[in-house]
N, C-alpha and C positions, 0 to 999 in steps of 0.2 A: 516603471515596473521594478519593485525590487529584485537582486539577483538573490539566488538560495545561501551564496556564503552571508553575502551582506546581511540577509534573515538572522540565521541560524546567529553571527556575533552578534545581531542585536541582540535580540533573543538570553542569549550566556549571559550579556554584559548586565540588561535591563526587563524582566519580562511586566514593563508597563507601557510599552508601545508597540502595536501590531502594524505592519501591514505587508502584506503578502502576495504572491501568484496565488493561484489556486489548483493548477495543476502542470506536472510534466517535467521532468530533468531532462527528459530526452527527446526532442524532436521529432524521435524516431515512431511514437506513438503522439502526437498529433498534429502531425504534417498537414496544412487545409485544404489540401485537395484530395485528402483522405478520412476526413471526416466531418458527417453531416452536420450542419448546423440545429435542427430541428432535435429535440428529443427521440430516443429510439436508433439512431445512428450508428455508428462503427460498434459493432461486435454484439450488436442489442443492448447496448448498455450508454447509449446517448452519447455526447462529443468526447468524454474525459470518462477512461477505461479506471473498473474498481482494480485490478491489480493485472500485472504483464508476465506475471512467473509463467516458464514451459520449458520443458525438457525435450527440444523437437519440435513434434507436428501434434505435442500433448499437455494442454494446459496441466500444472500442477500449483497449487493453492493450499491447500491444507494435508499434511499427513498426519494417520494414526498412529501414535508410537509404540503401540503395542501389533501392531501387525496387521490390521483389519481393514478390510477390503473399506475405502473411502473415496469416492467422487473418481472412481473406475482406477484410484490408484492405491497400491500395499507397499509398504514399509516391509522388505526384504529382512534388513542387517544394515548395522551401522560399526564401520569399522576404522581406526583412528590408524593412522599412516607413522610406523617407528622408521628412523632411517639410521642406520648404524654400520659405519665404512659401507658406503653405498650399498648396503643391504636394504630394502625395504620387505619389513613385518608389518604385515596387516592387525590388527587387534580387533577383536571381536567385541563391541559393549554389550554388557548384560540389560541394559535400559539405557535410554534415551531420553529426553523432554527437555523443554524451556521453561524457563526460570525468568520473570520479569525481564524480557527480551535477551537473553543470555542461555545459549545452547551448553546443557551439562547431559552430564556421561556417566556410569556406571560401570566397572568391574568387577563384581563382587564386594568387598567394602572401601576401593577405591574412587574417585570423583575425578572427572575432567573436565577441563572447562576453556576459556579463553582461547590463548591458540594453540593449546591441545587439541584443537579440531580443525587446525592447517592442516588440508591435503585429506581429509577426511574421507573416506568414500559411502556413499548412499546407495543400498543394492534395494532395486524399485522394480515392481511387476507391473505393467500398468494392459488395460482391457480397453481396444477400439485403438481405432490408427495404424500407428506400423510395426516395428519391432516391441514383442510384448516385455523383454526381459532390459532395462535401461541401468543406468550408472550417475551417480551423481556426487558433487567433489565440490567442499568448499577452499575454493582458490583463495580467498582472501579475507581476512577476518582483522576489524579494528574496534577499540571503543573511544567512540567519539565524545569526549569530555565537556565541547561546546553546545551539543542538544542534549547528552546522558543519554545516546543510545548506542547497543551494540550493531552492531553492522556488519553484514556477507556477502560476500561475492561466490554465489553459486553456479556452477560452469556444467557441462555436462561433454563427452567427448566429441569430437569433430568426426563425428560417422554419417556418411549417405543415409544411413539406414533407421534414423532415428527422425530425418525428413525435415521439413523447414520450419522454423520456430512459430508457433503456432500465433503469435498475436503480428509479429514483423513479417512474415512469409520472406522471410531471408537469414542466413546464417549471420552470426554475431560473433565472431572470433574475438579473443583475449589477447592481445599481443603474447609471443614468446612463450606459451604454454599448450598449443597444439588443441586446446577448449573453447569451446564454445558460452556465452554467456547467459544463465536463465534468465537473464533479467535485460539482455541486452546489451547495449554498450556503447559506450563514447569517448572516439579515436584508440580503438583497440582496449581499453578500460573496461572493465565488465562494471555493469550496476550495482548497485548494493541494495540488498533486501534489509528488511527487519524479521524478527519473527514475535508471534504474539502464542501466548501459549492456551492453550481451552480457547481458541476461534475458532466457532463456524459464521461465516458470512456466504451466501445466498449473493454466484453471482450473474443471480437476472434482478435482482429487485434489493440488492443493498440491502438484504436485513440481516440484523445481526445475532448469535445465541450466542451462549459461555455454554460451549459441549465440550466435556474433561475430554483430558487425553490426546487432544487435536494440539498438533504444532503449524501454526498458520505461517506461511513462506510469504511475506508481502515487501514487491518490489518499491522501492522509492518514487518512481515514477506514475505509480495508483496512488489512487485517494485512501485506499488502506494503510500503505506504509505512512504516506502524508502526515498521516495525522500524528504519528509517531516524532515526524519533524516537527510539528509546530508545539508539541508536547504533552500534545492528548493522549494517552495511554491505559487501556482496559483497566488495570488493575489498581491505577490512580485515582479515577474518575467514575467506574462502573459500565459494562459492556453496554447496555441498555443509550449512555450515553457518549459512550464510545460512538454507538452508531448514528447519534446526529454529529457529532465532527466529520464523519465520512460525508453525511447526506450538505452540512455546511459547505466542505472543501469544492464536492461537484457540483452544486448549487441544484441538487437534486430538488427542489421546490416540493414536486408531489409525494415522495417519498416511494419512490415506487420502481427505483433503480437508475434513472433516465435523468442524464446530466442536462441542463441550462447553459452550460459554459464551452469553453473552448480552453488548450493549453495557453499557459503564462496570461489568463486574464488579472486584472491586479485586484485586492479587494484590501480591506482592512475590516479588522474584527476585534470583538471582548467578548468575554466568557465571562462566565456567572464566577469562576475557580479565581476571578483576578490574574491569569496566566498573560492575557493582551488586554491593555486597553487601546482605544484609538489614539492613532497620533495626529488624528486632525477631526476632534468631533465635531465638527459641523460638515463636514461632508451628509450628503443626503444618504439616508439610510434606504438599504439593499432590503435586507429580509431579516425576521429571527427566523433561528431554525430551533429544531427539536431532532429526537427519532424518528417521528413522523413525520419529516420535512417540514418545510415552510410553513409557521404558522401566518404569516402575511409577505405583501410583496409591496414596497413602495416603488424600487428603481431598480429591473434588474439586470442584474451584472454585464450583460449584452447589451449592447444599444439599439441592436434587431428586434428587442422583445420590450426595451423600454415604449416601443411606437402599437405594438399588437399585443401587452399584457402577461398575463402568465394563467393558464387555464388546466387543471387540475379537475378530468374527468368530466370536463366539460362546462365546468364554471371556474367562474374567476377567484384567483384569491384575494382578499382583502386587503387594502394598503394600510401598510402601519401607520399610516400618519405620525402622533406622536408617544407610541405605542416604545416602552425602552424594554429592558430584562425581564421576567418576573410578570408584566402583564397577560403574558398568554401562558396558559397552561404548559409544562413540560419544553419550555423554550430556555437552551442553552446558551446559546450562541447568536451574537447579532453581529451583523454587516453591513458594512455601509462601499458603496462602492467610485472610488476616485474618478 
């Protein structure tokens, strides 16, 4: 199994050789005695979670940057953290949004951006659960030059009152910062999210829209940010197709939200974009995917389902045989599985 660093420099150095995990930085979301094998599994979303972001006991996924009430959560105020001889002024932005994964800022006819948004804080109202009135603070902000994407470490404060992280049921502290991690965390490290900007993605069934104004918070360890890694990105490639890279990564087969796979299985893939091709093609081929999930199935990614098939609403899908890019309709992405 390759590791994520080993990925990502291949990746920088060459993007004519893929092979990959397909899900999980962290352990911590899919540990196997925590998640089912079968489709429909941990969190109603099959083995491999679409995203881990929560503030709490309160998933948060997308906000509206104008203030509107979205998926029981509102966008307060966004305020940029001055520090001047230990004085800390809060700043208030005039707007808010992202910017081809790059959180920018408004003052008036000023712009912010980068890590003008260290120490940031995110005042959030959110409806169901526990405390309505929440806080949120980007601890850590980089851009990573070997995948070209920006990256955040979103934290939320270490309060009883905000209850246990809604996907971990356990607090995530940040070493030395007294916060908690949206995204989780390993050995005190908080996760890194990405953000996509006009996403909504639908998280019982994986589908995807480009609805403006939405700034989508998607952790590394979901098949949402994922795809971000491997270098599939909305505004590259078109949302439409964005959302067979998500349905590729969890080998979501039916399209229908509900993962085939388990964390760190290994897979290798090409894209119609030339971004991967395989580094050993004759491996037997896994599946093409699309939006729709799997347009067929030769050998899939599990060795549990290679012996009992793959059934999609009650029939079987077809095996590609020798079936490459471009012969099924709306098919992206092909796999083959080591």
């Amino acid at each position: 199994m390759m590791s994520r660093t080993r990925f990502l420099l291949a990746l920088a150095l060459s993007l004519s050789a893929a092979s990959a995990c397909d899900e999980a930085i962290d352990s911590e979301f899919g540990a196997l005695d925590e998640v089912e094998l079968r489709p429909g599994g941990f969190g109603g979303t099959g083995g491999v979670l679409l995203n881990t972001s929560a503030i709490g006991d309160h998933p948060l996924h997308e906000l509206d940057r104008f203030g509107k009430l979205h998926e029981d959560v509102q966008l307060v105020a966004v305020y940029l953290k001055i520090v001047n001889k230990d004085q800390i002024t809060w700043l208030k932005l005039d707007e808010v949004w992202s910017e081809k994964g790059q959180i920018v800022g408004r003052i008036k006819d000023v712009y912010y951006k980068d890590k003008a948004f260290l120490g940031s804080r995110w005042d959030l109202a959110t409806y169901g659960g526990g405390i309505a009135k929440r806080k949120m603070y980007v601890d850590k902000y980089r851009y990573d030059a070997v995948d070209g994407n920006h990256k955040y470490v979103f934290a939320y404060p270490k309060d009883a009152t905000y209850g246990m992280h809604f996907y971990t049921k356990k607090t995530q502290p940040i070493k030395e910062t007294g916060m908690l991690g949206a995204c989780g965390d390993i050995n005190g490290e908080g996760l890194e999210a990405v953000v996509y900007e006009d996403l909504r993605v639908d998280m019982k069934d994986g589908y995807v829209d480009n609805e403006k104004d939405l700034i989508n918070i998607a952790c590394l360890d979901g098949g949402i940010g994922k795809a971000a890694l491997w270098g599939f990105r909305p505004w590259d490639i078109g949302y439409y197709e964005f959302m067979g890279a998500i349905r590729t990564i969890r080998a979501d087969y039916c399209g229908d939200g509900d993962s085939w796979t388990r964390p760190g299985t290994a897979i290798e893939l090409e894209d119609k974009w030339g971004y991967h091709t395989f580094a050993d093609p004759l491996l037997k081929t896994e599946a093409l995917f699309g939006p729709k999930g799997a347009a067929c199935v030769t050998r899939p990614r599990r060795a549990e389902f290679q012996l009992t098939g793959v059934e999609c609403n009650g029939a079987k899908l077809p095996d590609c045989k020798d079936a490459e890019l471009g012969d099924f309709a709306d098919t992206y992405y092909w796999t083959k599985a080591p």
